[in-house]
MOPAC internal coordinates of N, CA, C and O (Angstrom, degrees):
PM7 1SCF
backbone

  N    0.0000 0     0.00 0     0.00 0    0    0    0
  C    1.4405 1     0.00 0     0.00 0    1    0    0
  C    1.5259 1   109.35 1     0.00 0    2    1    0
  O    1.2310 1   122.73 1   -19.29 1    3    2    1
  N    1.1567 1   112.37 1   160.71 1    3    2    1
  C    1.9416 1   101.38 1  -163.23 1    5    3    2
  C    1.4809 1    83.16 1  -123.42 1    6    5    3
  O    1.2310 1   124.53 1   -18.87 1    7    6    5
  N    1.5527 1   108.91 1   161.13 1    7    6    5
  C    1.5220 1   136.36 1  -163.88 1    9    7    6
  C    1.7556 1    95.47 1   -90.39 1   10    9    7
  O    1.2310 1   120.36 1   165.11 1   11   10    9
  N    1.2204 1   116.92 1   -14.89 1   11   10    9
  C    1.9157 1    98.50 1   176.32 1   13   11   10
  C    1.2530 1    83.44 1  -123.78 1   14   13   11
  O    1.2310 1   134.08 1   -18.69 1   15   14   13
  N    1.5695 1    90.38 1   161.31 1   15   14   13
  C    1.3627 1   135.90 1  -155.86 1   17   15   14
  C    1.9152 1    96.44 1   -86.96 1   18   17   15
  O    1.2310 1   133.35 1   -29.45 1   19   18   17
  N    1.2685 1    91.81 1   150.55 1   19   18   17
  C    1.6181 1   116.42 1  -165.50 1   21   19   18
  C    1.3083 1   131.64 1   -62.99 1   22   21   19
  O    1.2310 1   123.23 1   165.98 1   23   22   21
  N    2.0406 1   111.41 1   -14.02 1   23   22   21
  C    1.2443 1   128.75 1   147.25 1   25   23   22
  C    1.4906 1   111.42 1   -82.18 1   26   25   23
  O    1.2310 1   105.89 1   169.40 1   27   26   25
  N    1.1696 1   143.78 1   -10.60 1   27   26   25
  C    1.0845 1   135.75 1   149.72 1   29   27   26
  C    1.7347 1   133.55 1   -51.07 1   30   29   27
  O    1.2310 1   138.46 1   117.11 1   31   30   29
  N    1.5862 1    81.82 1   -62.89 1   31   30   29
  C    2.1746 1   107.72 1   158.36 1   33   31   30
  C    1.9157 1    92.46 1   -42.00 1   34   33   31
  O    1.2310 1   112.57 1   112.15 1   35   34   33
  N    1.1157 1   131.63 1   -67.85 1   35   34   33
  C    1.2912 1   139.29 1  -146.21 1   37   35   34
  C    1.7060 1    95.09 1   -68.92 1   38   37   35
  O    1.2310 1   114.36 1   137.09 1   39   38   37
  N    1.1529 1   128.29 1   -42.91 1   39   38   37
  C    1.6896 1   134.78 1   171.16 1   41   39   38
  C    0.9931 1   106.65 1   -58.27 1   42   41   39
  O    1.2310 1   118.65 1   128.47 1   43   42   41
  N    1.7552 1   120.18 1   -51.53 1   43   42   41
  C    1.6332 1   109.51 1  -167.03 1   45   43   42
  C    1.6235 1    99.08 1   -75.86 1   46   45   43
  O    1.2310 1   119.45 1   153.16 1   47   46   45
  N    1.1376 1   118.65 1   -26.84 1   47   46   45
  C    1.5651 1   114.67 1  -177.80 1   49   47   46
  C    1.7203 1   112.14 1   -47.68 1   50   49   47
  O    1.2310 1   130.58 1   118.20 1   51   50   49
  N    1.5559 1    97.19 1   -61.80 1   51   50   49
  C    1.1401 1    89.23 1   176.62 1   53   51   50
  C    1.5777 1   130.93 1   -81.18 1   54   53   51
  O    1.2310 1   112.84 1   165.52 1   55   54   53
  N    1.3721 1   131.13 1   -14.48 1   55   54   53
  C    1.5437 1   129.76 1   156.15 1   57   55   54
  C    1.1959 1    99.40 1   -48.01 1   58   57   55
  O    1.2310 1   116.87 1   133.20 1   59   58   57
  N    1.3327 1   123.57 1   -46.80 1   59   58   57
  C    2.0782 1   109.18 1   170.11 1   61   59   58
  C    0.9463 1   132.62 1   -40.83 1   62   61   59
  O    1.2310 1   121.58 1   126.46 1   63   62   61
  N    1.4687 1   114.58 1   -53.54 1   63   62   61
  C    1.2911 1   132.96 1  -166.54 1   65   63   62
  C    1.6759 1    93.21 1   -92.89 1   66   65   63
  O    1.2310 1   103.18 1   160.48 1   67   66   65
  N    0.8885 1   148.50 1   -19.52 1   67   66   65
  C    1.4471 1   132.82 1   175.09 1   69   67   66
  C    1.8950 1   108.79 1   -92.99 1   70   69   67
  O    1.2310 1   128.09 1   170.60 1   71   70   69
  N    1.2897 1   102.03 1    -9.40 1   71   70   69
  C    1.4542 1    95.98 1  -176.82 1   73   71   70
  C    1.7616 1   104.23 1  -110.72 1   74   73   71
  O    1.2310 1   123.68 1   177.63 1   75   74   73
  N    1.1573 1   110.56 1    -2.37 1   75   74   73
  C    1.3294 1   122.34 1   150.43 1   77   75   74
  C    1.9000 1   113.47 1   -68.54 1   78   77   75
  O    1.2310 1   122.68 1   113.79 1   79   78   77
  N    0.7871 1   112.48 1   -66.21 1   79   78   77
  C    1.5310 1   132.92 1   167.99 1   81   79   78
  C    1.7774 1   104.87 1   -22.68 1   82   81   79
  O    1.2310 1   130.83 1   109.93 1   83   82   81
  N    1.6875 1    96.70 1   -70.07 1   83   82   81
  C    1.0574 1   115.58 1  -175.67 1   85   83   82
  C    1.8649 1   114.14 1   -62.81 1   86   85   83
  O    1.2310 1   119.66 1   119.29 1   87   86   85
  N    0.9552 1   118.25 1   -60.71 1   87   86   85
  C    1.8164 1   125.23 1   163.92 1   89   87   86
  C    1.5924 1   101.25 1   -32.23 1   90   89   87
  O    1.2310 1   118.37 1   125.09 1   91   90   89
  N    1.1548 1   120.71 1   -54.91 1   91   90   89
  C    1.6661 1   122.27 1  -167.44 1   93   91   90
  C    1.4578 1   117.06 1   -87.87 1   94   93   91
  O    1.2310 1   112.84 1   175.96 1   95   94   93
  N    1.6513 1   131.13 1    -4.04 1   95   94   93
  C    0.9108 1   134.30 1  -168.39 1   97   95   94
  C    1.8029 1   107.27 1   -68.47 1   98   97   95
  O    1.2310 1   124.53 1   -46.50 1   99   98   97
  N    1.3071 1   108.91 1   133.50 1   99   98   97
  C    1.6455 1    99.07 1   176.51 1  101   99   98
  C    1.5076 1   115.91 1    84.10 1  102  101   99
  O    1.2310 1   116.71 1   154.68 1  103  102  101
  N    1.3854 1   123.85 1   -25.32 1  103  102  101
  C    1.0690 1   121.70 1   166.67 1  105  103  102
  C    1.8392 1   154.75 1   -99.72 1  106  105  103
  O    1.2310 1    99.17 1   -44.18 1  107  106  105
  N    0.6632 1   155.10 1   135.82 1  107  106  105
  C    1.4916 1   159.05 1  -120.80 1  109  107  106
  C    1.4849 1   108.72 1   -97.47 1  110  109  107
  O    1.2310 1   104.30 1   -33.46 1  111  110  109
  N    1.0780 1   146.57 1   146.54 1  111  110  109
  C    1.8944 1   161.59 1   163.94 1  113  111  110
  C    1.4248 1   100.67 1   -44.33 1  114  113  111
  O    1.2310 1   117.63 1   133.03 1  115  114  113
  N    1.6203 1   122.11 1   -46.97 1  115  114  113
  C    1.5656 1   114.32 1   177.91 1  117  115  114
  C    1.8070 1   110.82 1   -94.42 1  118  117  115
  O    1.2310 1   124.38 1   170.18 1  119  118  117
  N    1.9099 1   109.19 1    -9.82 1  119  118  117
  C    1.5498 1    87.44 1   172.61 1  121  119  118
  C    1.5233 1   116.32 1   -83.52 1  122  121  119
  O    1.2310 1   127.95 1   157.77 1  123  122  121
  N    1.6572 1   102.29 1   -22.23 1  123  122  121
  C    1.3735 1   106.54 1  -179.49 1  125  123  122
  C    1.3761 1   108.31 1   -79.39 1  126  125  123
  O    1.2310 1   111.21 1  -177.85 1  127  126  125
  N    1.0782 1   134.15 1     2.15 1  127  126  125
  C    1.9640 1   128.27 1  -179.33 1  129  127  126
  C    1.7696 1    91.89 1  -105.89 1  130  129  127
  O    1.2310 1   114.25 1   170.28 1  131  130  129
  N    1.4345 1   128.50 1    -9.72 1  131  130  129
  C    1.1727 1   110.99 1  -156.86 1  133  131  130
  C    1.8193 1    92.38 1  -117.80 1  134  133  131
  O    1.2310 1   119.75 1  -163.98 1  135  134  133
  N    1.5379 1   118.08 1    16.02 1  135  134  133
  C    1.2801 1   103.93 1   154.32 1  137  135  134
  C    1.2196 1   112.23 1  -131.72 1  138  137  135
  O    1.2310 1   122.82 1   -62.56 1  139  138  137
  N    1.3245 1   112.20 1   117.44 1  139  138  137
  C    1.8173 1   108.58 1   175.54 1  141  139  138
  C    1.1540 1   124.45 1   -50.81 1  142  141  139
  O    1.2310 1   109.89 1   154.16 1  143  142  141
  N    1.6687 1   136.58 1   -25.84 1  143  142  141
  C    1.1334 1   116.68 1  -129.48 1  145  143  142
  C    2.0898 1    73.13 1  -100.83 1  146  145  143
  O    1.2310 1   125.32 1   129.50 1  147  146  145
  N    1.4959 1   107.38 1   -50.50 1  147  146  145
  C    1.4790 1   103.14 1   150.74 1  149  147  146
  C    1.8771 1   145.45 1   -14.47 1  150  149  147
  O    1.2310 1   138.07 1   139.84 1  151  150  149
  N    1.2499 1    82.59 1   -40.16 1  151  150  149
  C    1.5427 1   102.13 1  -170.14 1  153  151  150
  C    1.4173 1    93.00 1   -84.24 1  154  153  151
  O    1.2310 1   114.24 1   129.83 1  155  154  153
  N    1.2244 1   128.51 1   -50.17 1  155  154  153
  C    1.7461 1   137.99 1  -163.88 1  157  155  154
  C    1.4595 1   101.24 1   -82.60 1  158  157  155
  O    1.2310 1   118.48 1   148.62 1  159  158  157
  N    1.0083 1   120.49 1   -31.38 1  159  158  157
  C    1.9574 1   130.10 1  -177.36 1  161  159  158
  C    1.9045 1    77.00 1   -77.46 1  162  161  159
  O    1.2310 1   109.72 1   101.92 1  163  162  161
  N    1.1194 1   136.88 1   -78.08 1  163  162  161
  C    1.6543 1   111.94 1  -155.71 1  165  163  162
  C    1.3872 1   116.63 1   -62.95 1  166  165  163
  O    1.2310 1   125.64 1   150.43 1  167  166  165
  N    1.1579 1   106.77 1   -29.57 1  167  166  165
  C    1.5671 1   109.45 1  -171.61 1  169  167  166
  C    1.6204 1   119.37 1   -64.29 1  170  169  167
  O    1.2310 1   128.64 1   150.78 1  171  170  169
  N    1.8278 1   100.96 1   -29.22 1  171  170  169
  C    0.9172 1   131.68 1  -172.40 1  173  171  170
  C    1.7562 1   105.98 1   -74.21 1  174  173  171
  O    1.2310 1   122.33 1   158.79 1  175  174  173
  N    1.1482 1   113.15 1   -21.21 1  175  174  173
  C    1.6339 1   138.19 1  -174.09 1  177  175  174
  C    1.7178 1   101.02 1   -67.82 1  178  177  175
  O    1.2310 1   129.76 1   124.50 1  179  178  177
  N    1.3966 1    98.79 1   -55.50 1  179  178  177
  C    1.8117 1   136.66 1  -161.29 1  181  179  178
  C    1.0045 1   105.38 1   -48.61 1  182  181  179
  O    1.2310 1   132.60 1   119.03 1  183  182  181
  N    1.8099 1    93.27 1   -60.97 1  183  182  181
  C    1.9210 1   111.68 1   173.87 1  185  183  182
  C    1.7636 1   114.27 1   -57.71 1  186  185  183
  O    1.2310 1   129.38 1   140.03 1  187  186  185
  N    1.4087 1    99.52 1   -39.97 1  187  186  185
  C    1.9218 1    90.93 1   170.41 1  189  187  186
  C    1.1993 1   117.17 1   -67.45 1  190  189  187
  O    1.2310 1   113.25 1   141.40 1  191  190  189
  N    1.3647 1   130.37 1   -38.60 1  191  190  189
  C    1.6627 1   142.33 1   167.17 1  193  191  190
  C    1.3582 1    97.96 1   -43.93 1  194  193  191
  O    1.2310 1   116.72 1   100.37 1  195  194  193
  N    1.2176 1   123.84 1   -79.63 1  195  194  193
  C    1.1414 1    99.19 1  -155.25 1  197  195  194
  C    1.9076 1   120.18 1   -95.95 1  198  197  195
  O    1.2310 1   122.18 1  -178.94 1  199  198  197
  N    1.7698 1   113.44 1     1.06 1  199  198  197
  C    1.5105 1    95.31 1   163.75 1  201  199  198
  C    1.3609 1   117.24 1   -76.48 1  202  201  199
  O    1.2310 1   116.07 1   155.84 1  203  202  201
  N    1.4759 1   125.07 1   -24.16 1  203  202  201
  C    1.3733 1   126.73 1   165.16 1  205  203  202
  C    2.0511 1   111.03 1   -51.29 1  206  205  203
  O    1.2310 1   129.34 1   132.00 1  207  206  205
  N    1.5341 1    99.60 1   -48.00 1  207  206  205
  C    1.5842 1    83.00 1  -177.64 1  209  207  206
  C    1.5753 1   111.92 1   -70.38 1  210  209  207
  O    1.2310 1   116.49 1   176.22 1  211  210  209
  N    1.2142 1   124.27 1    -3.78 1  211  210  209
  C    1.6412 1    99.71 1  -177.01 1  213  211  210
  C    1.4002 1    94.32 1   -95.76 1  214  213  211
  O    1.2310 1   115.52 1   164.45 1  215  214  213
  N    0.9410 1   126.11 1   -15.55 1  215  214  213
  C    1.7834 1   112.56 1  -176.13 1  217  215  214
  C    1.9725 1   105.05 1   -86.69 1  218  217  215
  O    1.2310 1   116.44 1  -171.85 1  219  218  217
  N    1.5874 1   124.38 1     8.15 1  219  218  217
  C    0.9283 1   111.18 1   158.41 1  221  219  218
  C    1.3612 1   139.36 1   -81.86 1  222  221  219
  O    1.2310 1   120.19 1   -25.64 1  223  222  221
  N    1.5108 1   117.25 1   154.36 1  223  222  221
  C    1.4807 1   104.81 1  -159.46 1  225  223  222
  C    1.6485 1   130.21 1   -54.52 1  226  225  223
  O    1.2310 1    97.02 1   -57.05 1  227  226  225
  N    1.1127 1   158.37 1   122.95 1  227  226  225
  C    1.6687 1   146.01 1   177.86 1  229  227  226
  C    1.4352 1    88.14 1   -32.87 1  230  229  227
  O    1.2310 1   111.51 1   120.68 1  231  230  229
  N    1.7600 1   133.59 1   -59.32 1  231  230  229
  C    1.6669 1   111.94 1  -143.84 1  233  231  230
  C    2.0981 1    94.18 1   -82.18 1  234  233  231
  O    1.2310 1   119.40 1   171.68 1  235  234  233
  N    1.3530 1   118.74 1    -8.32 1  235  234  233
  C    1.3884 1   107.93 1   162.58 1  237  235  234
  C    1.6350 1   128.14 1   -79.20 1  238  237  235
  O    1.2310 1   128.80 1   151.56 1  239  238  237
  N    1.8874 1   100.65 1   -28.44 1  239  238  237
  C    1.0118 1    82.62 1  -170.58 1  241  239  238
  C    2.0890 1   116.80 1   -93.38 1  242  241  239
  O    1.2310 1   129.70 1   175.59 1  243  242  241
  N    1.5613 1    98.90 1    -4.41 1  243  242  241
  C    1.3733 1   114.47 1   158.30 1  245  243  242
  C    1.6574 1   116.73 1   -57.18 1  246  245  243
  O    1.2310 1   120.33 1   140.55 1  247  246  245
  N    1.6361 1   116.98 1   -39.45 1  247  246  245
  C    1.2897 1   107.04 1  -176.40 1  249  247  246
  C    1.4149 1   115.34 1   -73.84 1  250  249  247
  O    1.2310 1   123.58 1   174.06 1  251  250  249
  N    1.5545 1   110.74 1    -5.94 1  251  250  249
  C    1.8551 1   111.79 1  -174.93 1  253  251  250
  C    1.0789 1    82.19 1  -138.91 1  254  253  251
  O    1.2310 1   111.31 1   -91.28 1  255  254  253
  N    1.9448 1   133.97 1    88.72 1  255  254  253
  C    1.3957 1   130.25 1   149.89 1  257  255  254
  C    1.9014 1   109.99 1   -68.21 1  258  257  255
  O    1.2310 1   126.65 1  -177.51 1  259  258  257
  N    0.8406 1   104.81 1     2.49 1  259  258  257
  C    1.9467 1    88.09 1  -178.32 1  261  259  258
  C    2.0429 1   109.75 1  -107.85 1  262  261  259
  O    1.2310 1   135.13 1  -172.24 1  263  262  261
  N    1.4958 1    88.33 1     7.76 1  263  262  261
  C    1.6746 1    89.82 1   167.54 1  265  263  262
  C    1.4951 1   103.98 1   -95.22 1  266  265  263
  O    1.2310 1   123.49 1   -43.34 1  267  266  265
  N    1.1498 1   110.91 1   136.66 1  267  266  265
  C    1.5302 1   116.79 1  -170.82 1  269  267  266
  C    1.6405 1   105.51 1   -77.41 1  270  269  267
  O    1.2310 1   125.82 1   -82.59 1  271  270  269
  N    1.3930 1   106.42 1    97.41 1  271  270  269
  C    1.8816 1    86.73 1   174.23 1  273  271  270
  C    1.0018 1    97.04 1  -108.56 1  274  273  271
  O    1.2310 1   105.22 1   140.56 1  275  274  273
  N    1.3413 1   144.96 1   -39.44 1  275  274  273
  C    1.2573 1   116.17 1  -166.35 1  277  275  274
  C    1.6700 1   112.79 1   -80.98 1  278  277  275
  O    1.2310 1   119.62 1   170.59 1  279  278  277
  N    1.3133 1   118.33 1    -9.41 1  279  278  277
  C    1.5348 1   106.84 1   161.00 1  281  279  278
  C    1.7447 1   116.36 1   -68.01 1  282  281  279
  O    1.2310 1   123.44 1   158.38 1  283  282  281
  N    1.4515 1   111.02 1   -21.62 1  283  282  281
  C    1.5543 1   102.15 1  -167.23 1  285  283  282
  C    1.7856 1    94.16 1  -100.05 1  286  285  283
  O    1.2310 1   120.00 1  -169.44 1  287  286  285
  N    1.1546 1   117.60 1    10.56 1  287  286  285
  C    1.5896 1   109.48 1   172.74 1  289  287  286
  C    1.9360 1    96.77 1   -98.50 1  290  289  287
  O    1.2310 1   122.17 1   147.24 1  291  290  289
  N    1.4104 1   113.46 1   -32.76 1  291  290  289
  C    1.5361 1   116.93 1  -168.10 1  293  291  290
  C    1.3435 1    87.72 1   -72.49 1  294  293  291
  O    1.2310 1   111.17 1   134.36 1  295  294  293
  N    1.7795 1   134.22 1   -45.64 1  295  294  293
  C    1.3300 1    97.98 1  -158.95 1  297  295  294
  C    1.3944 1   121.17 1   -80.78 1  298  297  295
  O    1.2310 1   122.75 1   166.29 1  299  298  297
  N    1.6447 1   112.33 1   -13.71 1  299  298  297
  C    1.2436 1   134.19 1   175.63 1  301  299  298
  C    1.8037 1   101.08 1   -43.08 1  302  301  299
  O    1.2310 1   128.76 1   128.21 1  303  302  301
  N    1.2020 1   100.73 1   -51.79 1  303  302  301
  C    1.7836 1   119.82 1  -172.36 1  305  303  302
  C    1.4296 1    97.70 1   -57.07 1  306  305  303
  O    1.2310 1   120.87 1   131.35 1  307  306  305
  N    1.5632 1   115.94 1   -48.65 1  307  306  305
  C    1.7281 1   103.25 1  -177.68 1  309  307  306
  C    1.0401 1   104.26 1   -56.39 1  310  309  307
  O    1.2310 1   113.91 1   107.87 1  311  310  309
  N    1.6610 1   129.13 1   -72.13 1  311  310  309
  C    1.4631 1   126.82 1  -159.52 1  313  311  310
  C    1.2029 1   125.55 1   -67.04 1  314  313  311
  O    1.2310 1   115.89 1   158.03 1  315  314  313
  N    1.0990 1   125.41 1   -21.97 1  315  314  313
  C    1.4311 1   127.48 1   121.08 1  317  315  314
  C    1.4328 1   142.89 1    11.52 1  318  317  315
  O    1.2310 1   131.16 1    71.82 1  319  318  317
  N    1.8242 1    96.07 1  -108.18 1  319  318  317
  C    1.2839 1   114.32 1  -164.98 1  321  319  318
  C    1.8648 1   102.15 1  -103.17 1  322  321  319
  O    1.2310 1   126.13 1   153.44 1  323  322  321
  N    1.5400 1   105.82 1   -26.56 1  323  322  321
  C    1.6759 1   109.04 1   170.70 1  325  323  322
  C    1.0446 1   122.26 1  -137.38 1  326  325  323
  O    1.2310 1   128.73 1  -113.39 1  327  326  325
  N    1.9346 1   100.79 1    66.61 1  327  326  325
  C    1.4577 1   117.51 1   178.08 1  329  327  326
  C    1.3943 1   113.97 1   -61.57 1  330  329  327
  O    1.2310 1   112.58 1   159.25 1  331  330  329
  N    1.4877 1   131.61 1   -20.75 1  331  330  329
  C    1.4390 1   121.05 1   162.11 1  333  331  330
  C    1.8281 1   121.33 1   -63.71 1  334  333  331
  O    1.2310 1   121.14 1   179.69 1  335  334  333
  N    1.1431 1   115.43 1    -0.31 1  335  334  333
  C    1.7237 1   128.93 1   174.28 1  337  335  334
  C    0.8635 1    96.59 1  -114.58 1  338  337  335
  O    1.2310 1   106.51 1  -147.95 1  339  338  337
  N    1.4158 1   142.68 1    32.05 1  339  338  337
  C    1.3884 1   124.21 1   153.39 1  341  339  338
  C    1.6558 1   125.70 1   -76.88 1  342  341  339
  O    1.2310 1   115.40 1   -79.07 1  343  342  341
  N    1.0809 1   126.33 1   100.93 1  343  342  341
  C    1.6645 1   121.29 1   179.36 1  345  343  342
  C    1.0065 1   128.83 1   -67.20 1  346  345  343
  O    1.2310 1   107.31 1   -73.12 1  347  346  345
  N    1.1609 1   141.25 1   106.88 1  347  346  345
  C    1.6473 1   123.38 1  -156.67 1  349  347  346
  C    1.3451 1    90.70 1  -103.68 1  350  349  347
  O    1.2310 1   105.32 1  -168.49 1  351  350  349
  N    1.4055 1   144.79 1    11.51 1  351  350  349
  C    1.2580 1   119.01 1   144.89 1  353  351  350
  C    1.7500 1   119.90 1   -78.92 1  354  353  351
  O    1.2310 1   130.58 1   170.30 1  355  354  353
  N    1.0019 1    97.19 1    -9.70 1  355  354  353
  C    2.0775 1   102.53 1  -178.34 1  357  355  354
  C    1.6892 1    79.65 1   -89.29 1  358  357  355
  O    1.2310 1   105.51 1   105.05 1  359  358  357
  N    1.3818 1   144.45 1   -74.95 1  359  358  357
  C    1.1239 1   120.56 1  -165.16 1  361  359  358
  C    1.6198 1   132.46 1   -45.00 1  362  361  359
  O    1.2310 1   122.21 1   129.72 1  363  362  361
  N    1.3162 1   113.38 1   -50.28 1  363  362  361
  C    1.5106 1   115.06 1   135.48 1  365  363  362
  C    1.3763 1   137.89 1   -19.75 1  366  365  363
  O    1.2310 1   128.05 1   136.58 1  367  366  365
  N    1.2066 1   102.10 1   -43.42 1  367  366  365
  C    1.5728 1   104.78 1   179.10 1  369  367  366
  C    1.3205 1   118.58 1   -93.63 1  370  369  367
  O    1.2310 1   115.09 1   154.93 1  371  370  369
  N    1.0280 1   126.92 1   -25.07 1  371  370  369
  C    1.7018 1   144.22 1   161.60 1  373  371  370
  C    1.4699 1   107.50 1   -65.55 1  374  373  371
  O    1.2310 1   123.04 1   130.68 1  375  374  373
  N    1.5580 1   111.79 1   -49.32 1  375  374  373
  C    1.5990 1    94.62 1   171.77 1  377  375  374
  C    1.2942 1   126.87 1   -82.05 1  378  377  375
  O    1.2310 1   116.79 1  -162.48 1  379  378  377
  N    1.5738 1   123.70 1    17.52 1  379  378  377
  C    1.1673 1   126.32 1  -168.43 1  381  379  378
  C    1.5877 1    81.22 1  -110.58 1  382  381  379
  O    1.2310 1   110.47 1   126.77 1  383  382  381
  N    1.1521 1   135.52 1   -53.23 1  383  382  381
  C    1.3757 1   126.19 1  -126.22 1  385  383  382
  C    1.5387 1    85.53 1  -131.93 1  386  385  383
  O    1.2310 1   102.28 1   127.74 1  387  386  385
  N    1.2546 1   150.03 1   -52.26 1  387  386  385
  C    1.2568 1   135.34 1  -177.25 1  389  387  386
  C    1.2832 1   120.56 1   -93.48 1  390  389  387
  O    1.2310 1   111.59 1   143.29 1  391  390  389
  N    1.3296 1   133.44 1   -36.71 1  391  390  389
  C    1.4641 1   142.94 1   156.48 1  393  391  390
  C    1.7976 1   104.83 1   -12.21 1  394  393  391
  O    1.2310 1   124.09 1   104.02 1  395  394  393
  N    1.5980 1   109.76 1   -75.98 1  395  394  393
  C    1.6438 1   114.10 1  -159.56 1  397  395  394
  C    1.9470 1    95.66 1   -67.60 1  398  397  395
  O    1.2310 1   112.43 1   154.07 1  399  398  397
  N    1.4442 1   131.90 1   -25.93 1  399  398  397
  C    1.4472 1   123.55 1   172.52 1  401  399  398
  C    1.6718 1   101.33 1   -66.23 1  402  401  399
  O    1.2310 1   114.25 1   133.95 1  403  402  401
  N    1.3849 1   128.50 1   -46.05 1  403  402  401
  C    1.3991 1   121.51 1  -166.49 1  405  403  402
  C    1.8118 1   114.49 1   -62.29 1  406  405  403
  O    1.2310 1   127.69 1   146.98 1  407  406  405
  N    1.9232 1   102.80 1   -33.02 1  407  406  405
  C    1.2655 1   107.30 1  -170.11 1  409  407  406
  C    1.7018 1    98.81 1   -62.94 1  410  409  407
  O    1.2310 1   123.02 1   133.38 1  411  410  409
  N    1.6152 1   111.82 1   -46.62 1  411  410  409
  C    1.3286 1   137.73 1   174.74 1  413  411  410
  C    1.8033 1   101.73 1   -35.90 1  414  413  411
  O    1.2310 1   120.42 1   143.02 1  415  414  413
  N    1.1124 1   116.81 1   -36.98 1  415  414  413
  C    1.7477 1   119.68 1  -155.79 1  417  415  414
  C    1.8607 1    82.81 1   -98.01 1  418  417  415
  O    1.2310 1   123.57 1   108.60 1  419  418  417
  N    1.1034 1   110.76 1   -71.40 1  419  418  417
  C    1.6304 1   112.67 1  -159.59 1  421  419  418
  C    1.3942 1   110.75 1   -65.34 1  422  421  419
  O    1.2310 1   113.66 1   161.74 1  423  422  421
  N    1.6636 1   129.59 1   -18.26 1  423  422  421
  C    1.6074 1   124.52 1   151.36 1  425  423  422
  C    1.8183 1   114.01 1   -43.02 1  426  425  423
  O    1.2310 1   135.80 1   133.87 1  427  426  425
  N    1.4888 1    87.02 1   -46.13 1  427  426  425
  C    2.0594 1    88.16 1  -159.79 1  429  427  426
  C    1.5535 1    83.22 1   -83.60 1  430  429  427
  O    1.2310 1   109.54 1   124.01 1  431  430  429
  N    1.2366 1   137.22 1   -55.99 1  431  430  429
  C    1.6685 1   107.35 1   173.00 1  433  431  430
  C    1.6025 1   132.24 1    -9.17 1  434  433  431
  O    1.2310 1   131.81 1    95.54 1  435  434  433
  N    1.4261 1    94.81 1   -84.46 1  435  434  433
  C    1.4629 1   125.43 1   154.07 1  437  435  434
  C    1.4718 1   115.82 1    -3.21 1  438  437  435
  O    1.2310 1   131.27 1    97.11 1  439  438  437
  N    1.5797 1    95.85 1   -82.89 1  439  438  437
  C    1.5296 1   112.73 1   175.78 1  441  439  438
  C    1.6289 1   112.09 1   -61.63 1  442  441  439
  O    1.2310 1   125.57 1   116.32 1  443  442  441
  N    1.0641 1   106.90 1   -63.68 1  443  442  441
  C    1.8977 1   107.48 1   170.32 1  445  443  442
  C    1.5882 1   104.74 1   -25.47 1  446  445  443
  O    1.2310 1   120.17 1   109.89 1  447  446  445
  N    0.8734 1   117.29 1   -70.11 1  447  446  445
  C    1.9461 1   129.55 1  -152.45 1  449  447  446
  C    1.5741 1   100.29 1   -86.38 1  450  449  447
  O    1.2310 1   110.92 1   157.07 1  451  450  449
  N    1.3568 1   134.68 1   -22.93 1  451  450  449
  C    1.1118 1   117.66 1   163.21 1  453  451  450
  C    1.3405 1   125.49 1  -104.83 1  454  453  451
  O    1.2310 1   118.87 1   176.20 1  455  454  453
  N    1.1971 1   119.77 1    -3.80 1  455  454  453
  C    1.4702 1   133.15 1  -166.04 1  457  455  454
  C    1.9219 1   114.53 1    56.15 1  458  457  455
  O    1.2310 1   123.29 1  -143.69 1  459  458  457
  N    1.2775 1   111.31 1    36.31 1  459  458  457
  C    1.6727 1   127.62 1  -179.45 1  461  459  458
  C    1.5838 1   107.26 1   -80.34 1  462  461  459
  O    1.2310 1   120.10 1   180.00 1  463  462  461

């Protein structure tokens, strides 16, 4: 269980996911596989995505079932614990195509629960 509080988890989630966004903007599937230091800075994003989502609450993450947490705690677990299964075309493809819906989901969180 982590020592800050669960709108906090919900900020760093998304500075992840928007600075993922931001690292990949403009760039290509073979320019982004062809720089490591790139490749380890997003992945490195993935791992904040998803240890922040398992330490969120069950009654938060019941009130927003269409934010994926338990997919962003499993992939956390690949890169992780079976960094040789990491696909960097599925990571690619998640930050192309699910990344900008999650930033989309964890703004109206945000706003919902604090009234901001």
């Amino acid at each position: 269980m982590s020592s800050r509080n669960w709108l906090s988890l919900i900020q760093d989630m998304l500075n992840s996911a928007c600075t993922i966004t931001e690292y990949l903007q403009g760039l290509t599937f073979e320019t982004f596989c062809q720089n490591k230091m790139l490749v380890e800075s997003v992945l490195y994003n993935y791992v904040i995505l998803g240890e922040a989502s398992k330490n969120i609450p069950k009654e938060i993450q019941d009130r927003y079932p269409k934010i994926p947490w338990r997919l962003m705690g499993d992939m956390r677990n690949v890169i992780i614990h079976e960094y040789f299964q990491v696909q960097l075309k599925l990571i690619w493809q998640n930050s192309q195509n699910d990344i900008p819906l999650l930033i989309e989901q964890l703004q109206h969180l945000l706003k919902s629960e604090t009234g901001e």
